[in-house]
C-alpha positions as CSV (number, residue, x, y, z in Angstrom):
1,X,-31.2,-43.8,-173.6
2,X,-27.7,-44.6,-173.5
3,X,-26.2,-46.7,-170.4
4,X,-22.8,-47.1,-169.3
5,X,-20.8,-49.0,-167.7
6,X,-19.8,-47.8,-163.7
7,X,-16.3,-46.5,-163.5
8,X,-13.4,-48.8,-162.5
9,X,-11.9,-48.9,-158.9
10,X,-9.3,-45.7,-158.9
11,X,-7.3,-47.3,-156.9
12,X,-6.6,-49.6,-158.8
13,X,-4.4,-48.9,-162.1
14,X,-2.3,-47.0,-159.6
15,X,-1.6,-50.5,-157.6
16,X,-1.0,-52.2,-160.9
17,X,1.5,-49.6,-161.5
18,X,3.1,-50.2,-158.2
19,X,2.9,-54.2,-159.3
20,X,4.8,-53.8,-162.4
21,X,7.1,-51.3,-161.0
22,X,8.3,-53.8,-158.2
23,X,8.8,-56.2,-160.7
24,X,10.5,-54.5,-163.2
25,X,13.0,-53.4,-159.8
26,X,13.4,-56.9,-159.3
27,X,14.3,-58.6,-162.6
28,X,16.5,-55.6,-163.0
29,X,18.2,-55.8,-159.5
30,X,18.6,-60.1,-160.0
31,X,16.4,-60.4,-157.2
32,X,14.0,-63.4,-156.3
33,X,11.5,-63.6,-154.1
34,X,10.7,-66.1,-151.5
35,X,7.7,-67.4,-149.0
36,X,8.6,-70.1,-146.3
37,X,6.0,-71.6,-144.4
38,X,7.1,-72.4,-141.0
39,X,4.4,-75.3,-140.1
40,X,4.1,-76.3,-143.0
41,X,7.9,-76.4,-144.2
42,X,6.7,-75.1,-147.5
43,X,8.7,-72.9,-149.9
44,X,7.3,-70.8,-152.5
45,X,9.5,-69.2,-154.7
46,X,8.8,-66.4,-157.8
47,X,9.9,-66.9,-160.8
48,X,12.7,-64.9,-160.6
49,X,14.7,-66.8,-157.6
50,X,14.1,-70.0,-160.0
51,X,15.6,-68.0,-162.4
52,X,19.0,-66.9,-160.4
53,X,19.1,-70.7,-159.6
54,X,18.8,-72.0,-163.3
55,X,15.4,-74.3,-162.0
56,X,12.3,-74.6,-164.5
57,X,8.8,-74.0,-163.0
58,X,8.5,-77.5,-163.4
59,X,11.0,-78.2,-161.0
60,X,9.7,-78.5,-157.3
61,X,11.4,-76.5,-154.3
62,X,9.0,-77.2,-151.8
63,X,11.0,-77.2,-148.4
64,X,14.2,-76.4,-146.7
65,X,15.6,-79.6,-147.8
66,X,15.2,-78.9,-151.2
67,X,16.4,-75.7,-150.7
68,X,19.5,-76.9,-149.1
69,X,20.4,-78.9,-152.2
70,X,21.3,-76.3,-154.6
71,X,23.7,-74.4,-151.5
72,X,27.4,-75.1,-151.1
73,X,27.8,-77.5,-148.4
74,X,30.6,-75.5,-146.7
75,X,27.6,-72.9,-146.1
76,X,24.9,-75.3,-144.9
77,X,25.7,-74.0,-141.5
78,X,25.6,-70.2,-142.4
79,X,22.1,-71.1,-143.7
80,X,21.1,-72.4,-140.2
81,X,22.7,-69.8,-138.4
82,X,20.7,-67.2,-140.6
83,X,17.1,-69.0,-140.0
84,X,18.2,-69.1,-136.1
85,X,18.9,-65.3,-135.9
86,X,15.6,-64.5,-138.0
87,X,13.7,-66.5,-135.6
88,X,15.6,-65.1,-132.3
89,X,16.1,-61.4,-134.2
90,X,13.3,-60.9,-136.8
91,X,15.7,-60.1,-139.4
92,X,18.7,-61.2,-140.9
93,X,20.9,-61.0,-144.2
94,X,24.2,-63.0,-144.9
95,X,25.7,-64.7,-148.2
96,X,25.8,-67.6,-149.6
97,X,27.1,-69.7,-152.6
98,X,24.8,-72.2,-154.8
99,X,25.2,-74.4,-157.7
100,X,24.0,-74.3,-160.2
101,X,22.9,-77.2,-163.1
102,X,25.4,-75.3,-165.7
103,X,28.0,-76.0,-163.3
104,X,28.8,-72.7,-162.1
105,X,28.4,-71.1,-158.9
106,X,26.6,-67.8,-158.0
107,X,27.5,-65.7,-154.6
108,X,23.6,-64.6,-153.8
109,X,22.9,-62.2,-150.4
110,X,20.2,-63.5,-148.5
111,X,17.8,-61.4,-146.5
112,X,14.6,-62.3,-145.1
113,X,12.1,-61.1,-141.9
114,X,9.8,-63.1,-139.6
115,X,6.1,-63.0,-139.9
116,X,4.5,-63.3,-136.0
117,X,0.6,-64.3,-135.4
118,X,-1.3,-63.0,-132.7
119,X,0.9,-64.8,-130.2
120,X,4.4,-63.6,-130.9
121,X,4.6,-66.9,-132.9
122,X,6.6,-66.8,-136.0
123,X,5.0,-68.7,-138.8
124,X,6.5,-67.8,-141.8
125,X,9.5,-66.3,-143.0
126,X,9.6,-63.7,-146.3
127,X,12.7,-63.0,-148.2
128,X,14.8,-61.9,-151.0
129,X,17.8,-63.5,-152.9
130,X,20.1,-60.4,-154.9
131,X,22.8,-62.3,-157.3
132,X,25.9,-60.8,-156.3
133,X,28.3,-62.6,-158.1
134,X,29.6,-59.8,-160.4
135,X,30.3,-58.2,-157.3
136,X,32.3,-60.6,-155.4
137,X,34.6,-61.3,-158.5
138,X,35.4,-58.0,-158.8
139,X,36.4,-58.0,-154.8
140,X,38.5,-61.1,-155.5
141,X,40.0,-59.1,-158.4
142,X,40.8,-55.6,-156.1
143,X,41.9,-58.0,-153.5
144,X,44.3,-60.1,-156.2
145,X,45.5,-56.6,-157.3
146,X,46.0,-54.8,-153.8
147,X,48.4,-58.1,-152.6
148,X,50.6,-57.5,-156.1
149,X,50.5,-53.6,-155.3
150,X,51.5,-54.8,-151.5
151,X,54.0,-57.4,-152.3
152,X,55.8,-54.9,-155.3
153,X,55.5,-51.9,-152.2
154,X,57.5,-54.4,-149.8
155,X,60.4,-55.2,-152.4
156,X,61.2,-52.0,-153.4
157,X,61.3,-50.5,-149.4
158,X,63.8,-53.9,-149.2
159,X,65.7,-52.5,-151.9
160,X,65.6,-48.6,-150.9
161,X,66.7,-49.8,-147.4
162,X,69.4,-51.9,-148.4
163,X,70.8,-49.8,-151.1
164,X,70.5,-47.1,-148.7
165,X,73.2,-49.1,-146.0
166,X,75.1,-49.9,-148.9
167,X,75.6,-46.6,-149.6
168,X,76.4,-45.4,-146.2
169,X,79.1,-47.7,-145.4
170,X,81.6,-46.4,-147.9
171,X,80.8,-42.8,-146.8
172,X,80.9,-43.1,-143.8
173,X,85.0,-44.3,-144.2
174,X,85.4,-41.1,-146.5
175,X,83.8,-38.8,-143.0
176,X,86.4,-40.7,-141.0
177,X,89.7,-40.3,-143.5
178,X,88.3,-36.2,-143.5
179,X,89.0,-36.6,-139.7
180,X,92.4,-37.8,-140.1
181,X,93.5,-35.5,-142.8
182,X,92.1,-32.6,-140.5
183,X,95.0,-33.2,-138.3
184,X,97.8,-33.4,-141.1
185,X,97.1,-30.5,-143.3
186,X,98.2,-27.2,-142.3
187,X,97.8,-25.0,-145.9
188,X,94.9,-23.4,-145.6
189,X,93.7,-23.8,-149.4
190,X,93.7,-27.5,-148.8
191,X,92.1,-27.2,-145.7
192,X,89.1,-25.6,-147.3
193,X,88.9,-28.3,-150.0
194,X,88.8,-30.8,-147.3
195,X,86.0,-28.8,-145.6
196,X,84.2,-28.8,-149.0
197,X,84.3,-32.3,-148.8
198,X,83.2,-33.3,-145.1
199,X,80.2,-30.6,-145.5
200,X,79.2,-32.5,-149.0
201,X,80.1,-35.6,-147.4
202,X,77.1,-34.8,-144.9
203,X,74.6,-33.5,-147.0
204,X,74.8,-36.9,-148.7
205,X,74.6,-38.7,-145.8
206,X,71.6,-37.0,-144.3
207,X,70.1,-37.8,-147.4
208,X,70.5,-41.3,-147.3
209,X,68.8,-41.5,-143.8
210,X,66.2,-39.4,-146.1
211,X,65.4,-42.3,-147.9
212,X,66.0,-44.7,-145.0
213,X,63.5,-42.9,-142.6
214,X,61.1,-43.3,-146.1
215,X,61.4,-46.8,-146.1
216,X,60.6,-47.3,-142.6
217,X,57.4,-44.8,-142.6
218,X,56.0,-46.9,-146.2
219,X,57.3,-50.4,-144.2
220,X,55.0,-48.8,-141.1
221,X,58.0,-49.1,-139.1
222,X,58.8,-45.6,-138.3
223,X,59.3,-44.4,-134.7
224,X,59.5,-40.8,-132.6
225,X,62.6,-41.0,-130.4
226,X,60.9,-38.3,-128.2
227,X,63.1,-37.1,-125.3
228,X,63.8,-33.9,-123.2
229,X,65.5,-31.4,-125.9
230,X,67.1,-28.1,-124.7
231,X,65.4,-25.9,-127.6
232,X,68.2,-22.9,-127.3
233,X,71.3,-25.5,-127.7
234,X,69.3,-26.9,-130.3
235,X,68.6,-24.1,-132.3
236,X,72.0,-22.9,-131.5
237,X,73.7,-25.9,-132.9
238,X,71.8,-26.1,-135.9
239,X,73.3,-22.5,-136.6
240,X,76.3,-23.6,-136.1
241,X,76.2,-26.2,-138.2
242,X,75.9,-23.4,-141.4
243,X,78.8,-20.8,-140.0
244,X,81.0,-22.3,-142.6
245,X,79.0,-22.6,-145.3
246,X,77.7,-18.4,-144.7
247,X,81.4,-17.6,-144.0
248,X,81.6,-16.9,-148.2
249,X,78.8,-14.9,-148.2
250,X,77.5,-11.5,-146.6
251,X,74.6,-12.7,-144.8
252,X,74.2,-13.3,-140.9
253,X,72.1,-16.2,-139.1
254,X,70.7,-16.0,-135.8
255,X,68.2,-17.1,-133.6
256,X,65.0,-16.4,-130.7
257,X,63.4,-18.4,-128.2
258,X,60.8,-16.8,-127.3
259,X,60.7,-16.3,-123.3
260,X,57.4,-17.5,-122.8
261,X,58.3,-21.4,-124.1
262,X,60.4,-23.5,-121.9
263,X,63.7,-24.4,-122.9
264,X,63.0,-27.9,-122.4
265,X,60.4,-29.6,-124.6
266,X,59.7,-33.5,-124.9
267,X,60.3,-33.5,-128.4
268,X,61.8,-35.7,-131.6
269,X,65.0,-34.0,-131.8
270,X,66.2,-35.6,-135.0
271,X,63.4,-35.3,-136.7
272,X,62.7,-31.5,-135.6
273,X,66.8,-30.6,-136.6
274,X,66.0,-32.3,-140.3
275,X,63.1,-29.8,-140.7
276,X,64.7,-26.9,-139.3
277,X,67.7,-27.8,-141.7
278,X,65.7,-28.3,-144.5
279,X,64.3,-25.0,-144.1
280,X,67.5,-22.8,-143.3
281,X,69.4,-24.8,-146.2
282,X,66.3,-23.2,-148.8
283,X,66.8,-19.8,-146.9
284,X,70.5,-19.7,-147.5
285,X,69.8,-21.0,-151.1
286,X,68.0,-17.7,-152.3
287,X,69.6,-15.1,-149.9
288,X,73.1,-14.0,-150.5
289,X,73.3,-10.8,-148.7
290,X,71.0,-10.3,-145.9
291,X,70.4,-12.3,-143.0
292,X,68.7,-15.3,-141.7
293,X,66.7,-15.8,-137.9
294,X,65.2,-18.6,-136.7
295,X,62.4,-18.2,-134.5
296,X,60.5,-20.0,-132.1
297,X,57.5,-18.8,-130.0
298,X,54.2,-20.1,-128.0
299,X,50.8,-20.1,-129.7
300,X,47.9,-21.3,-127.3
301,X,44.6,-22.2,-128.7
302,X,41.2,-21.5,-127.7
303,X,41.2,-25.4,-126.3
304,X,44.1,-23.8,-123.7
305,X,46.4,-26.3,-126.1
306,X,50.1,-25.1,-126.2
307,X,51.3,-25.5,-129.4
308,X,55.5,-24.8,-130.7
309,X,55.6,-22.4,-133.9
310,X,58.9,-22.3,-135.8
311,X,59.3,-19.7,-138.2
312,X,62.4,-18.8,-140.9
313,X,62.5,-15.2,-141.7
314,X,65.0,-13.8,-144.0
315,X,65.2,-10.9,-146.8
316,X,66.3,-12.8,-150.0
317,X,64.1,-12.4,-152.7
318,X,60.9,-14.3,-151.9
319,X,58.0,-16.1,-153.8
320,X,55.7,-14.3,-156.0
321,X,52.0,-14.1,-154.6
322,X,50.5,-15.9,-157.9
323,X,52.8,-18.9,-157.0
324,X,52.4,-19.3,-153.1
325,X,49.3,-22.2,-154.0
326,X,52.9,-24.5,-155.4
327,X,54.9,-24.4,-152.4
328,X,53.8,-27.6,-151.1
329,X,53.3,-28.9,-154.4
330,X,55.2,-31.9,-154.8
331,X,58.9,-31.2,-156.9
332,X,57.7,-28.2,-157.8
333,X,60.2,-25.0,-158.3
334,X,59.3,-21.3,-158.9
335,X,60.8,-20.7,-163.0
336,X,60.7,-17.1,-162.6
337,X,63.1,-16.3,-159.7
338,X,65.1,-13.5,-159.7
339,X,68.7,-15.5,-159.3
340,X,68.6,-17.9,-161.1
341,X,68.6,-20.5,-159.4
342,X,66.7,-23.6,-159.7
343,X,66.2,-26.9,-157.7
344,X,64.2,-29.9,-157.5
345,X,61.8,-28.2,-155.1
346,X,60.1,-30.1,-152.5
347,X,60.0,-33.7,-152.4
């Protein structure tokens, strides 16, 4: 007869497995085990926390003490503080800094639970060490990078700000002399060329508080001047402001408020005329004969939120469907268009 021998427990290979597999997680991971004894004050470490610390087996770490030699001083409180709230809490996790016999120092995170007897008593206290040193140098090197980023950010606003006066001192003498000359000249001709000038004069200008109202919103100092705003003047103005400029070509501008929105609005009205402009100044761009209306009506949403919608219509010659997606593309300018005429696109 043949005997053999009983099978072995079939628990058991799948618990080594689990064994193995928590220590391969743990070498991988640089993370060390620890066991504190409470009454006793004894510390048991594995050998991979003796490894983070650069001990030999040989070397004893039996208490807190011990412990406490290898940790920064400046963090010997931290360390107290985190056995205090484990104690209080159950659990805690925090950072600390150790050194290490090469020399060096190592930024380990710290986290460790209670263990209670029967009484509510805790009597011992399990944790895990994680090197995080890689970790925290490459924070201190994002941080070292984002203060350059911040500091080169800062000096060129300075600059853009203060080129940006520089610039509109001198033109704003050349917008006064137009003034002056506007009550000397009386040939027409000249009188145009003079126009040409002023309306230039304040294109240039409005694009210098352009670039000023940048610097303020990337220096976080941008503000809304909101106050009340009759919508019709404004609108009406703003028209205005383009009679001249429309008077050389056969296309009309106009404008509708619708009856439903009040003609008084708390709003920005400097920044809402620079959008407005912005957008009649495209429309005139690409229509040459047609016309132009501004519009402004009342949408309310489902929330019962009243909301102002201004629209530019006009019949120049439009955007092709297959480029509407690069309208709000930054500088970007349709190739194809039927004029001619190209620009910068939006900014």
């Amino acid at each position: 007869m043949m005997s053999s021998q009983p099978d072995e427990n079939p628990t058991s290979q799948p618990s080594a497995d689990l064994s193995m597999r928590m220590r391969v997680a743990l070498e991988v991971s640089n993370t060390g085990t620890f066991l504190w004894d409470l009454k006793q004050n004894k510390l048991e470490w594995d050998s991979n926390l003796l490894r983070l610390f650069e001990i030999s087996e040989s070397e004893s770490i039996n208490s807190l003490e011990d412990f406490l030699v290898h940790v920064v001083p400046d963090d010997h409180p931290r360390v107290q503080n985190h056995i205090q709230q484990i104690l209080e809490h159950g659990f805690a996790s925090y950072e600390l800094r150790v050194n290490t016999p090469s020399g060096g120092v190592k930024w380990l995170r710290d986290s460790a639970r209670a263990l209670f007897d029967e009484n509510g008593e805790p009597h011992s206290i399990v944790g895990a060490c994680t090197d995080i040193t890689d970790l925290k140098i490459k924070m201190s090197e994002y941080q070292l990078a984002q203060q350059e980023a911040d500091r080169s950010n800062a000096a060129k606003t300075e600059f853009i700000a203060n080129m940006s006066h520089d610039m509109r001192t001198p033109l704003t003498a050349v917008l006064g002399f137009t003034d002056v000359l506007r009550s000397l000249i009386r040939d027409e001709t000249e009188m145009s060329y003079l126009e040409i000038i002023e309306r230039n004069s304040r294109s240039l200008l409005q694009l210098i508080d352009d670039v000023l109202d940048l610097s303020k919103i990337e220096a976080g100092r941008d503000r809304r001047n909101i106050e009340p705003t009759k919508l019709s003047q404004l609108f009406s103005d703003i028209c205005e402001s383009f009679s001249k400029e429309l008077d050389s070509q056969s296309t009309s501008i106009s404008f509708d408020v619708d009856n439903q929105l009040l003609d008084i609005l708390e709003i920005d009205d400097r920044k809402l005329r620079r959008i407005i402009t912005n957008l009649l100044s495209n429309a005139i761009r690409y229509t040459s004969n047609g016309s132009i209306q501004l519009i402004a009506t009342q949408r309310t949403s489902s929330k019962n939120i009243h909301y102002l919608v201004i629209r530019v219509e006009d019949n120049g010659e439009g955007i092709p469907a297959s480029r509407h997606t690069e309208i709000f593309e930054p500088f970007s300018d349709s190739k194809a268009n039927k004029s001619g005429r190209r620009s910068t696109g939006l900014g």
